[in-house]
N, C-alpha and C positions, 0 to 999 in steps of 0.2 A: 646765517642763511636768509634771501629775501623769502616772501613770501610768495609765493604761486600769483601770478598776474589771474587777473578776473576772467572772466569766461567770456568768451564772443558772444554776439548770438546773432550770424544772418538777417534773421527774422525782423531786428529789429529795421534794418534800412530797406525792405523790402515789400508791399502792398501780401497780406495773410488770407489765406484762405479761412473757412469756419473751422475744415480738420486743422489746417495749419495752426491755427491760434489755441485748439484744443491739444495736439500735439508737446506746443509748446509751452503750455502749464505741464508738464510732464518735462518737459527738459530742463524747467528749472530747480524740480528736485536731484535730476541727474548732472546739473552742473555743481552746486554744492549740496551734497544732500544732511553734512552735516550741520550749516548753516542753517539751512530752509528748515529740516528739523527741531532744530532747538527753539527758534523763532516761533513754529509750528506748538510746538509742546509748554513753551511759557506759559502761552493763551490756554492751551487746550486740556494740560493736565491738572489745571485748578478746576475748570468748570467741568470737566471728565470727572473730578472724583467728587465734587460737589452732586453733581445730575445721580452718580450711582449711588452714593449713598443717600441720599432722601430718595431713592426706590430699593435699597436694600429689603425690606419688609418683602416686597414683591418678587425680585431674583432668587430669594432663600425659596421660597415655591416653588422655584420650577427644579427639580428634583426627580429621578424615576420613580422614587419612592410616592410624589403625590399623581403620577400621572394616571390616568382613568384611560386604559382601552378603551372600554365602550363607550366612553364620550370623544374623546379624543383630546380633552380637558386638562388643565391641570386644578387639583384639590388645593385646598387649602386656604387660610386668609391673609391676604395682601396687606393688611392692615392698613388704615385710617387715615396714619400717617405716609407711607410711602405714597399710598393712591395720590389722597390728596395734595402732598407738597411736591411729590418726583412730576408726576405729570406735568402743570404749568412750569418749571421750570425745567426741564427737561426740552420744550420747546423754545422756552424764551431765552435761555444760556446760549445757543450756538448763534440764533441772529446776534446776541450782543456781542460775541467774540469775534466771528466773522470779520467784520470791518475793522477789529484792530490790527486782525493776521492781517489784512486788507493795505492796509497803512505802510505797515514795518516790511511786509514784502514788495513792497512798491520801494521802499526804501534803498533797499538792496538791488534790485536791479536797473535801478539808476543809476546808482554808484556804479555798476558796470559799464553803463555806456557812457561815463564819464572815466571809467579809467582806476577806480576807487575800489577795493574788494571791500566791505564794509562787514565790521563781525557783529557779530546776535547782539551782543551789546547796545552798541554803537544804534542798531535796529530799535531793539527796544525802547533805548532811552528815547530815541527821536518818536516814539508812540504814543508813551507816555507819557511827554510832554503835552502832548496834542490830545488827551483823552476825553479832555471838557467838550472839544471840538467834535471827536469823533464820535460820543453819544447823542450830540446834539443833531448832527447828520443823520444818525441811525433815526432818531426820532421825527424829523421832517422825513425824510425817504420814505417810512412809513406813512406818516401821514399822506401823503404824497399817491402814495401807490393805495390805501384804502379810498381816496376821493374818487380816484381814474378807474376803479377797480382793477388794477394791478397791471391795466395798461402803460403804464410810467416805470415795471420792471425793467426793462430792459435799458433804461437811463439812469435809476437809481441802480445798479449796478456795476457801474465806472466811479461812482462819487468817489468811494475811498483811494481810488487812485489818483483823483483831482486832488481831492485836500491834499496828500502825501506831496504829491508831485508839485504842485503849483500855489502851495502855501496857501488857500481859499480859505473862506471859514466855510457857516453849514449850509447858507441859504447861495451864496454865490459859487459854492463846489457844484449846488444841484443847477443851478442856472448853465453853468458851462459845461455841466455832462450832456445836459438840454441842447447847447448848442451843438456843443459836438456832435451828439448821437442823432439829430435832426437827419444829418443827410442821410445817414447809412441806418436808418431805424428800423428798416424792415432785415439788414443782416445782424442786426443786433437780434431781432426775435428770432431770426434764425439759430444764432450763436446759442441763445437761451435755451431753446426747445433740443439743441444737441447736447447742451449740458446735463438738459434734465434726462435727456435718455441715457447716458455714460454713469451720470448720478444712481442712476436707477438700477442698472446695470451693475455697479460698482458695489452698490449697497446691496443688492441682492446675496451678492458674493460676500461681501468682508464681512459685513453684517451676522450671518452666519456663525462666524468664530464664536463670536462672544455669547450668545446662545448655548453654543455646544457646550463651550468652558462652563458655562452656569447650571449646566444639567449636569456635568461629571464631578462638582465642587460641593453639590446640594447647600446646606448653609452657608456654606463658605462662598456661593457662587456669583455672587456680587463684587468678590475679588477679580475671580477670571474676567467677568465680564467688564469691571473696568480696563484691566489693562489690555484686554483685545479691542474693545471699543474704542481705546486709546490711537493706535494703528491706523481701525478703519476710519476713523473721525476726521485724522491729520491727514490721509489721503484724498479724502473728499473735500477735504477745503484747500487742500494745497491744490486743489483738481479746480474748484471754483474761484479761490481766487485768483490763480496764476491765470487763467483766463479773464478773467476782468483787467488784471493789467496789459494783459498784449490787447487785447479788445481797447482800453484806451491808448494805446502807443501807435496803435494800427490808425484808429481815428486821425490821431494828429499827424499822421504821414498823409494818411487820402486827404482828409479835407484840410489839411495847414501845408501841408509841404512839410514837415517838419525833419523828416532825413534828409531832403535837397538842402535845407537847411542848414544842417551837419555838416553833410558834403564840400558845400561852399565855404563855410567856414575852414574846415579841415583843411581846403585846401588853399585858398587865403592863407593860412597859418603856416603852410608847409614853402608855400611861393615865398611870403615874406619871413622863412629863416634862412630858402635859399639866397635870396637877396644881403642878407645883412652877411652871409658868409663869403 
């Protein structure tokens, strides 16, 4: 039996709207969700069980048992260790993962408009390879967006789909996210600021679960809360990257031509097999 042909996607030969492009990080979970999943959960379920357990200490707290009515509080100590090590790193794990999900999902739906269903594997590996590359980006990006005061977000947030996409290293991915996003930089802030309210939105919501599970687990509650943070973690980055990638495929169609591109070719290719028949 072959294998299921890859997914279409309109979108990609077509000039996107802001909902459009946000939309369409959601269809790429619904075209394969078991791919994007696993892809998703490589990354995510190492540094998901790393972040909860150096805050274990803190989750076994939140329990009915330590909660204070009349402060509205919870009792009890957090210990030393969760404070101190889950904290920083509870922040700094999803920036460093982000741009790899960044990478390997850019991978993947290229191989669709090239005709390629490409599996988690396949993804991974081509990440992996590239990881030296990908920290290093993470790390200029930053630097990048601390100089400008975070004026440069919205350009540093196509890079991992440059390097993926157009084989760059760190410093000339962020040079051509620059050029790219030059023309269209103020629908890139746009693009950002809708993210952030969906983001916000999203997390209000999922966010929740893992809370809950950690009040009804008491000690244990650091288990719940991983595996539902697990959930809402892979939704909000498959929500944020999958937009960075049509956000730069979008780019390359307004300011490159790059579907007329396609076009021409495709149909070059299809004129010249009618010819040779």
């Amino acid at each position: 039996m072959s294998a299921a042909p890859p997914p279409w996607f309109p979108v990609f030969e077509r000039p996107l709207t802001l909902l459009g492009i946000a939309d369409g990080a959601f269809a790429l979970m619904r075209a394969r969700p078991r791919t994007v999943a696993g892809i998703v959960a490589a990354f995510v379920l190492p540094s998901q069980l790393l972040t909860v357990w150096l805050q274990r200490e803190a989750l076994s707290a939140l329990s009915f048992d330590n909660f204070d009515t009349a402060t509205g509080t919870f009792e009890g100590d957090a210990g030393e260790f969760g404070l101190f090590a889950g904290g920083p790193v509870a922040i700094a794990v999803p920036l460093i993962v982000l741009p790899f999900i960044g990478v390997a999902l850019t991978h993947l739906v290229l191989g669709w408009q090239e005709g390629e269903d490409r599996s988690i594997s396949q993804c991974l590996l081509f990440t992996l390879r590239r990881a030296h590359l990908i920290l290093a980006a993470l790390v200029v990006s930053k630097i990048v967006q601390g100089l400008t005061l975070l004026i440069a977000t919205p350009i540093t947030m196509i890079v991992a789909p440059v390097l993926a996409a157009e084989g760059t290293g760190p410093i000339e991915s962020l040079r051509r996210a620059n050029q790219l996003a030059r023309p269209r930089f103020g629908n890139l802030v746009g693009l950002l600021f809708l993210l952030l309210l969906i983001n916000a939105l999203l997390s209000s919501a999922l966010t929740t679960l893992p809370v809950i599970g950690a009040l009804f687990l008491s000690d244990w509650g650091w288990v719940a809360f991983f595996a539902l943070s697990l959930v809402s973690t892979s939704v909000l980055n498959v929500l944020s990257v999958g937009a960075s990638i049509l956000a730069y495929l979008d780019l390359r169609n307004r300011v490159e031509g790059a579907d007329l591109q396609r076009r021409v070719e495709a149909l070059a290719e299809a004129t010249g097999s009618g010819l040779r028949r």
